[in-house]
N, C-alpha and C positions, 0 to 999 in steps of 0.2 A: 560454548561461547567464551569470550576472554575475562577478562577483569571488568569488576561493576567498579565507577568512579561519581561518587557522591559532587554534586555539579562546584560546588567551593574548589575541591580539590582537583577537579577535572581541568578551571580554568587557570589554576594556578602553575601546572605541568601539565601542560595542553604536550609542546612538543615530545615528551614520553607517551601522552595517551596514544598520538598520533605513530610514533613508533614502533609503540606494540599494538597498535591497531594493523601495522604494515606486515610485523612478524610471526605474530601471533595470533590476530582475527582481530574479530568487530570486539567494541570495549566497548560495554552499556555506561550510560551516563544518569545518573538516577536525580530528581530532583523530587522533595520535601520527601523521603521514602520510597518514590516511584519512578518506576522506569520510566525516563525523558527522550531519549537520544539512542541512537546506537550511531559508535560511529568506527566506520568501514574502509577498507583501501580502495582505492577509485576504482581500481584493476578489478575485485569483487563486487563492487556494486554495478559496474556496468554489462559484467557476466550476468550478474541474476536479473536486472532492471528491464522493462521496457523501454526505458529511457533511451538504452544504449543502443539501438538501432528500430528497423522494424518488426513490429510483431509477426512473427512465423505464418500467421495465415490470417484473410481479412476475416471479416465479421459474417460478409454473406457463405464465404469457404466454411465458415464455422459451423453455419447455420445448416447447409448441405449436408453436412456431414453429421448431423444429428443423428441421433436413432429412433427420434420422434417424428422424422422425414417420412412423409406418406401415411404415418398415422390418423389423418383425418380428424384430429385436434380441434372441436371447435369452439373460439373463445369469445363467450358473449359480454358486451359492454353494457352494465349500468345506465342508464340513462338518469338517475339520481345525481341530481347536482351539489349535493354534498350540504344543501342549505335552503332555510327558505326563503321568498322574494321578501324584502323590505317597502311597506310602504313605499310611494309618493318614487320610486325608481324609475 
């Protein structure tokens, strides 16, 4: 990954960060010691993201396509309500 930018320094030469973010990669942005931010060229983030279009297959194609498909899986539900009734309810 690129250069870590302590968040003071980051926002004071942002259009550098931004620069070598375009050239060189994503440039972490760190705040109180820790990683805050990464930040990325649009062209990269929209390749990796979901964001950037639709996800490759829905959720039920997902599901199909399990290997747990036909395995006969049977998942039983709790009927514990997680609490007891209150008085005067």
């Amino acid at each position: 990954m690129g250069a870590r930018w302590q968040l003071q320094q980051a926002k004071n030469r942002f259009s550098e960060v931004v620069e070598r973010a375009l050239k060189e990669g994503p440039q972490t942005v760190t705040r109180h010691g820790k990683d805050a931010v990464v930040i990325v060229a649009a062209e990269d983030f929209q390749r990796t993201s979901a964001v950037a279009g639709k996800p490759s297959q829905s959720l039920a194609e997902f599901l199909l396509q399990s290997p747990l498909r036909g395995s006969q899986l049977r998942i039983r539900r709790s009927r514990d309500t997680g609490r007891l009734p209150s008085f005067g309810e």
